[in-house]
N, C-alpha and C positions, 0 to 999 in steps of 0.2 A: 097257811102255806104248808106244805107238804114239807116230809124231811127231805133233805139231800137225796140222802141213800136211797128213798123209796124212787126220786124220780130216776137216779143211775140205773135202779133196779128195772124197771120199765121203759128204757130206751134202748132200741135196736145195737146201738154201739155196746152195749155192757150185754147184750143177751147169752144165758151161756153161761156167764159167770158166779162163779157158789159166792155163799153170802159174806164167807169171809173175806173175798178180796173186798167185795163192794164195800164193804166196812173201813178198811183201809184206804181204800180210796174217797171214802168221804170225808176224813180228815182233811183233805187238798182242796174238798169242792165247796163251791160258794152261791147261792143263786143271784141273777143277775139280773136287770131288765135294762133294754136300751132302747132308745126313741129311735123314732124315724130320722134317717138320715145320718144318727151319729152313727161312729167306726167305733169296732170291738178294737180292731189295731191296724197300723197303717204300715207300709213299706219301711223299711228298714229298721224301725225299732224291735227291742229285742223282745225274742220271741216267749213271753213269759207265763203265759197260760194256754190252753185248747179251751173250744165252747162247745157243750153240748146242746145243739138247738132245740127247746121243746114246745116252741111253737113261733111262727111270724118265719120271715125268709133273710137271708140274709146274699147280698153282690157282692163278689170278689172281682177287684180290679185291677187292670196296671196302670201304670200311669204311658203314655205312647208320645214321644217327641212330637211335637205341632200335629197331634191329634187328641190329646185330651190324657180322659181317665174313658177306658174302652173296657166293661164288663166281661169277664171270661168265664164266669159261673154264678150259678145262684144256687144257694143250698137253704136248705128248707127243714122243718120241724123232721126231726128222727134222723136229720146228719149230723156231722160233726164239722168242726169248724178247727182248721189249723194241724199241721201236722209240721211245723218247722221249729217245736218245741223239742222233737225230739232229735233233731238231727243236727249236730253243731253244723253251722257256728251260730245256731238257736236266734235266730233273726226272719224280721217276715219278709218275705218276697212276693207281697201284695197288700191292697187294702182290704178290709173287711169293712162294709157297711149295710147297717140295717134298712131294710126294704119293708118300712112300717114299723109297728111294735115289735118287740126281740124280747122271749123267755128263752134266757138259758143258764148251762151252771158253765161254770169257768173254773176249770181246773189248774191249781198253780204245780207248773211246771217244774219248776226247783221239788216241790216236795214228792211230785209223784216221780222223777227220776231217781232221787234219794231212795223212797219207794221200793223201785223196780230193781236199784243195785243191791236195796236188803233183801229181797226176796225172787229170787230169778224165775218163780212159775207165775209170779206177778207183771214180770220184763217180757216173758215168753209172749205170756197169752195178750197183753197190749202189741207185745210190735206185730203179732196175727191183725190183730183190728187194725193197726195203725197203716200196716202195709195192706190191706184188703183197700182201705178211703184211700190210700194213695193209686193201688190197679186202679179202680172206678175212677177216678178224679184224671187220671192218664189216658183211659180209653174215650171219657167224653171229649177230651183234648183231642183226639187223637182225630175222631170223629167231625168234630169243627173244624178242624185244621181238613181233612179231605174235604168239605162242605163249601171254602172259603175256598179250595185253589179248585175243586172242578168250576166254581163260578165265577173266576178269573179266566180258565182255559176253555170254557163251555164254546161247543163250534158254531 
């Protein structure tokens, strides 16, 4: 298996980045694999790592009063997975579940915020990425949501 570092270094989320930080940030990362069907992390537990997907797909859901668990994303190899590790009160506001085999690294939260307060062009250049997967993650929302009421209101 490949190191850490080499796969951080080769995923769109780290692209850009000089090798010193990747180096630091692989102290954090861990690789992962997860079967089909189980969850990376589920609704309200605390938010204690991000996954970086490098390969298989992964459903994000909510849970919907007497409708179920109703999918609102699926993110796939070269996304990232989680972003409420960084934003107190650091807890997840969905489920994550694997959709088949899941290769990813999971980065512990605790140490890469530690991280980013010791070194601020470490904190910069993540909350760039971090706020970039959160535009994208907003505008497909944004997207479905007009999708879902013109086909409520369709004449």
């Amino acid at each position: 298996m490949r190191p850490v570092g080499e796969l951080l270094v080769g995923h769109p989320f780290f692209a850009g980045l000089d090798e010193e930080i990747i180096r630091e940030l692989e102290g954090c990362a861990r690789n992962v694999h997860v079967h089909a069907g189980e969850h990376l992390f589920r609704e309200g537990e605390d938010a204690d790592s991000f996954f970086v997907v490098r390969k298989g797909r992964v459903a994000l859901d909510v849970h919907m009063p007497d409708r179920g668990h109703m999918v609102i994303a699926t993110v796939e190899a070269g996304d990232v997975v989680g972003w409420s590790w960084f934003v107190p009160p650091y807890r997840w506001f969905f489920d994550a579940r694997a959709v088949g085999e899941v290769s990813a690294v999971s980065v512990d939260a605790t140490c890469l915020r530690d991280k980013c307060e010791a070194d601020p062009a470490l904190g910069y250049a993540l909350m760039q990425r971090v706020a970039q997967v959160m535009y994208q993650r907003l505008q497909a929302t944004r997207v479905r949501l007009l999708d879902v009421y013109g086909a409520d209101h369709a004449g």
